[in-house]
C-alpha positions in Angstrom: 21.4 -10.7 -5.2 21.5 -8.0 -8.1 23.8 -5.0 -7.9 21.6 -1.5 -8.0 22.4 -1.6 -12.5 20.3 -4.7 -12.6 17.2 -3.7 -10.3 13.9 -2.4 -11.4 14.0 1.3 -13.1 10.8 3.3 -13.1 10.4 7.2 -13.9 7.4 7.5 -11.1 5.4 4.4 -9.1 2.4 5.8 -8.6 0.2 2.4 -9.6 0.1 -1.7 -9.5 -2.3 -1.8 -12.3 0.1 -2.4 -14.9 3.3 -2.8 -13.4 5.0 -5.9 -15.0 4.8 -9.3 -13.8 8.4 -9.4 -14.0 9.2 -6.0 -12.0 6.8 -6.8 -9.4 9.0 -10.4 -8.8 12.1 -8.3 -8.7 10.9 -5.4 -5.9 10.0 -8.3 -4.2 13.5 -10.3 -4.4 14.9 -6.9 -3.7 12.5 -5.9 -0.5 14.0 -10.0 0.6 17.4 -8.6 0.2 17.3 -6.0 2.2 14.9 -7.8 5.1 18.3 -10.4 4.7 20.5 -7.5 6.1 21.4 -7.4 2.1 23.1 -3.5 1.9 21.7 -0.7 0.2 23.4 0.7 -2.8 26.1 3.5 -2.5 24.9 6.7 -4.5 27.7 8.8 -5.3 25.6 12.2 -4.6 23.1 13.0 -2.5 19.7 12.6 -3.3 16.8 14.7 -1.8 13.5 13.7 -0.7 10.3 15.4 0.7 7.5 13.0 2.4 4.2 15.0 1.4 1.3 13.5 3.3 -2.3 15.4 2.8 -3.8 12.5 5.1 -3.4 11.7 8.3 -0.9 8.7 8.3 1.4 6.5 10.4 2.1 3.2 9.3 3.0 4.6 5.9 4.8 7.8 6.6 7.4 6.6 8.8 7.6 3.3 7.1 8.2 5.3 4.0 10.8 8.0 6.1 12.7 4.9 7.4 13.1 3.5 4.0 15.1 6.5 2.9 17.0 6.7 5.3 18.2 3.1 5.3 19.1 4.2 1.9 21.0 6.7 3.2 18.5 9.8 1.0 18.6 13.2 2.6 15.0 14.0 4.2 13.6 17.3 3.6 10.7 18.0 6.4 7.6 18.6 5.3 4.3 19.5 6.7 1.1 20.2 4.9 -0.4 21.9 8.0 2.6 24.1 9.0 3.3 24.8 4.9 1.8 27.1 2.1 -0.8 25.4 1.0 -2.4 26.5 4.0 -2.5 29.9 2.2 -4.0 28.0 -0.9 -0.9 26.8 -2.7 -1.3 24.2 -5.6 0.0 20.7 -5.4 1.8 21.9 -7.9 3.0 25.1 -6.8 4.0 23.0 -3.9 6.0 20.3 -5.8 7.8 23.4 -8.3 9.3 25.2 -4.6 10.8 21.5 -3.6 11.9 20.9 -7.3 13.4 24.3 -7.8 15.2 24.1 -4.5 17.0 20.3 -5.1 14.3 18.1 -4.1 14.4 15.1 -6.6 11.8 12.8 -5.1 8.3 13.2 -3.7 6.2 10.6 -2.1 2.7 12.3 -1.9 -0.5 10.8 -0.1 -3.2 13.1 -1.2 -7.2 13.0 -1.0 -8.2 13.0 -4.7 -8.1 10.6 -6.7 -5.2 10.4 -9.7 -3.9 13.3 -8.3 -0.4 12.2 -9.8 -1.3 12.4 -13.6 -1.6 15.9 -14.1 2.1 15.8 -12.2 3.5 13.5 -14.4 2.5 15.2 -17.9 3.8 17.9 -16.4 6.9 16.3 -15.8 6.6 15.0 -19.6 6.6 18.3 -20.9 9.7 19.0 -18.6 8.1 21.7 -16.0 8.8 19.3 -13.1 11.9 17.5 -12.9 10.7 14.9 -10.1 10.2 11.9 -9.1 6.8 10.9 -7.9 6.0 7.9 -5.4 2.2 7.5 -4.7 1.9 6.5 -1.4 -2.3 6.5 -1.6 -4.8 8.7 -3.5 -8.0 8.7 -2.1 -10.1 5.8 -3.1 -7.6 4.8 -5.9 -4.2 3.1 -5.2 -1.9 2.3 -2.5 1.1 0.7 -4.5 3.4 0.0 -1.5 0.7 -1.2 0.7 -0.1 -3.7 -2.0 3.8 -4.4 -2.9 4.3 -5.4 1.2 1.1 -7.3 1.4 2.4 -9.4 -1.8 5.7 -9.5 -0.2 3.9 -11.1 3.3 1.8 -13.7 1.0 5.0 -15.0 -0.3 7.1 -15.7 2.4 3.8 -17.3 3.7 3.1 -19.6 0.8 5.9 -19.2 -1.4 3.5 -18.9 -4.6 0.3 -17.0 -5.9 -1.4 -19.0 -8.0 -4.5 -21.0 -6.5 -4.8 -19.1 -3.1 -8.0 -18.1 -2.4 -7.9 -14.6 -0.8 -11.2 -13.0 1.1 -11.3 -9.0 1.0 -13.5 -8.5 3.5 -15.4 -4.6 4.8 -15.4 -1.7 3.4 -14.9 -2.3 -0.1 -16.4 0.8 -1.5 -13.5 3.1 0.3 -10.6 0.9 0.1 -7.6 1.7 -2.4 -5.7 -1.5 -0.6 -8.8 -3.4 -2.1 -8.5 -2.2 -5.7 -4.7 -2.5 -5.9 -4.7 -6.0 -3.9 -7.4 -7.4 -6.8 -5.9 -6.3 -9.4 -2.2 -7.7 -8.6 -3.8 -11.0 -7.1 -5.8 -11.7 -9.7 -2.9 -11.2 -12.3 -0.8 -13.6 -9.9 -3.5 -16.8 -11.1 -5.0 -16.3 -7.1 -8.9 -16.6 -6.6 -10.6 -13.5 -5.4 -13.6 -13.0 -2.8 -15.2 -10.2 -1.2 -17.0 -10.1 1.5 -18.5 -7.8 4.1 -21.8 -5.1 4.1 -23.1 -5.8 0.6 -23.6 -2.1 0.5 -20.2 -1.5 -0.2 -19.6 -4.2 -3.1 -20.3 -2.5 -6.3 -20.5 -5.5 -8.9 -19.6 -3.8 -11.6 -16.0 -2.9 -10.6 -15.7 -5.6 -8.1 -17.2 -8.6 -10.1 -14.5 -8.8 -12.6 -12.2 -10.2 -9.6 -13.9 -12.2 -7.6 -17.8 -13.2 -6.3 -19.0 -11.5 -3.1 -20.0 -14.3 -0.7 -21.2 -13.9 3.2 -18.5 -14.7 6.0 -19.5 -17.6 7.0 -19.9 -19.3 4.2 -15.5 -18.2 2.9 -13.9 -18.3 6.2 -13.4 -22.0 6.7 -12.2 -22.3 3.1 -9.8 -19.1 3.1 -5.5 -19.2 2.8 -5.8 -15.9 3.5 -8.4 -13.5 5.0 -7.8 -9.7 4.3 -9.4 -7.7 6.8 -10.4 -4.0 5.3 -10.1 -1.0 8.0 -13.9 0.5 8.5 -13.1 4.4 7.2 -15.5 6.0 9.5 -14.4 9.0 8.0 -15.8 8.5 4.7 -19.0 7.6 6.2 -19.7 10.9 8.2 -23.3 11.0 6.5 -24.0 7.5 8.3 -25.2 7.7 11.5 -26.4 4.0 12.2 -23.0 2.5 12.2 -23.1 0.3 15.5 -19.5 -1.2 16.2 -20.7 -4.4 17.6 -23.1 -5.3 14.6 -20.8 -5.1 12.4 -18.5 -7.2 14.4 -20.7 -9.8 14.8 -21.9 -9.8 11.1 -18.5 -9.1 9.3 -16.0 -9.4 11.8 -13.2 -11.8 12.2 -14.5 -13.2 15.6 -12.6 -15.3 17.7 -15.2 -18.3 16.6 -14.6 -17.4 13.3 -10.7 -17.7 13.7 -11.2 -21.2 15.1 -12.9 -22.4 11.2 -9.9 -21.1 9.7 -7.4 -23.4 8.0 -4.4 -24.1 9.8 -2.0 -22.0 7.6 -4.0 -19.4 6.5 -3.0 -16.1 7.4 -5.2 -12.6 8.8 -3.7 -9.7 7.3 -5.0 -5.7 7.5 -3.6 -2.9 6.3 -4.3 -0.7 9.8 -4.9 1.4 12.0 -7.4 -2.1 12.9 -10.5 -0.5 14.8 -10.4 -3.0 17.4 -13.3 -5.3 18.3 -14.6 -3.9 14.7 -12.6 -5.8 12.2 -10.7 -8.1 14.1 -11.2 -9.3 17.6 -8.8 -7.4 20.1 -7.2 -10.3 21.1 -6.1 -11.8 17.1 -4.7 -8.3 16.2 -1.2 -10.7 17.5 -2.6 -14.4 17.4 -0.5 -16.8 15.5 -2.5 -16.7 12.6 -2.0 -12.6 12.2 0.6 -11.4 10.3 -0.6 -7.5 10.9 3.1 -6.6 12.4 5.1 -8.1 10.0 3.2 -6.6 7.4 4.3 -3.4 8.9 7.9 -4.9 9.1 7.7 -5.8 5.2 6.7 -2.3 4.5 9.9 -0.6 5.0 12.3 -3.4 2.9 9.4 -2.9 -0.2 9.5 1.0 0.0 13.1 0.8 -0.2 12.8 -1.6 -3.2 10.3 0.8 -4.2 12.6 4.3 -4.1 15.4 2.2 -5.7 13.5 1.3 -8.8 12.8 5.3 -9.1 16.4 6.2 -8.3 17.6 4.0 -10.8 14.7 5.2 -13.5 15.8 8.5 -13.2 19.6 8.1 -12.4 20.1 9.8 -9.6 23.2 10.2 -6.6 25.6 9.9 -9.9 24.7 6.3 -11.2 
């Protein structure tokens, strides 16, 4: 496998949408390395990171925290609710105390949408000296969500092009959906959606794939993408009945029984069970929902890597 010199070097990773076909085939031979017990490069310096999540998380947060520490990065605590920006502190107020203290890498989840540009021309006009790794904004992107579901596809199917791939729920909320459609489609894949119609909006989701009922994908599906209901997007809604939408845009377990033999379920979690997904297929054979989980921590290490490198930090 390639040495640390020949990996992927990036400045920040805060998007999919135009990351290069040929990168994204490299974080993914890297993330295999590592999952191979490959080992992790030897910086000559420390490097410091700060994890800062403005959303509740748990998949991604320790997934990312285990990353970098596999990597062997020093891990500066951090939480929003204990820190200044309970007194009103800027993002970037925030990001200058860690910077001007040694921290050389943030991964930031944040509410608002391309939070991270503002950072980066910032950064460009050399006021921050950092390294940013999105790890979700808002309704935007989730790069390393989308990098670990590629990376589960893969060892699944061995290829891209051809699959057809249902995005099914709550299409309107979900920054897994726009990063997924975006990467699939440039990987020659064939793109559905599915779920309330309510929450397709043709004109961004119609340039990568036709919305079609349930019923009439499932049987015909490699791989059925499960989106997580946000209920807390959908405060205003008071009619939301847990069982209807089961029943309507659910994966049921008579739904699981039309699906082709090796197609796969996937969902980015936390699954509301018996909402989604049937309690009982969160593990069936057909679920890949853990190892997705599993996959997350070898890309987000591939992922940190590339941004090391970009920037040439612990003396490389």
């Amino acid at each position: 496998m390639p040495q640390i010199k020949e990996c992927v070097k990036m400045s920040y990773f805060v998007s999919v949408e135009n990351l290069p076909l040929a990168d994204l085939n490299q974080l993914l031979e890297r993330a295999s390395y590592f999952k191979n017990n490959g080992r992790s490069p030897k910086f000559n310096q420390p490097i410091y990171v700060a994890n800062l999540f403005f959303e509740n998380s748990t998949r991604t947060h320790c997934s990312f925290e285990m990353a970098e520490r596999k990597l062997g990065l020093t891990v500066i605590p951090f939480d929003p609710a204990a820190s200044s920006v309970k007194k009103g502190e800027s993002l970037y107020d925030t990001l200058l105390s860690l910077n001007s203290i040694g921290v050389q890498l943030a991964v930031i989840r944040h509410p608002e949408n391309n939070y991270y540009q503002s950072l980066i021309d910032l950064n460009a006009n050399q006021q921050l000296d950092l390294g940013i790794i999105n790890a979700g904004d808002g309704s935007g992107q989730h790069p390393s969500q989308s990098l670990l579901d590629m990376l589960t596809i893969k060892e699944q199917f061995g290829h891209f092009a051809g699959l057809k791939i249902a995005i099914i729920g709550d299409l309107t909320n979900s920054r897994v959906a726009r990063s997924n459609m975006q990467l699939l489609q440039r990987l020659g894949a064939q793109i559905y959606f599915s779920g309330p119609k309510y929450w397709y909006d043709a004109a961004e989701f119609g340039q990568y794939g036709n919305y079609l009922p349930l019923d009439q994908l499932v049987d015909q599906m490699d791989v059925v993408m499960l989106l997580r209901v946000q209920h807390e997007r959908h405060q205003s809604e008071t009619d939301f009945d847990a069982s209807t939408y089961h029943q309507m845009y659910g994966l049921t377990k008579e739904r699981y029984q039309q699906m082709k033999d090796n197609a796969i379920i996937m969902h980015p979690g936390p699954i509301n069970r018996g909402v989604e997904l049937d309690s009982d297929l969160v593990e069936a054979p057909k679920s890949r929902f853990a190892e997705q989980m599993r996959n997350g921590v070898f890309i987000r290490m591939a992922m940190l890597e590339a941004v090391i490198n970009g920037r040439k930090l612990g003396g490389i």
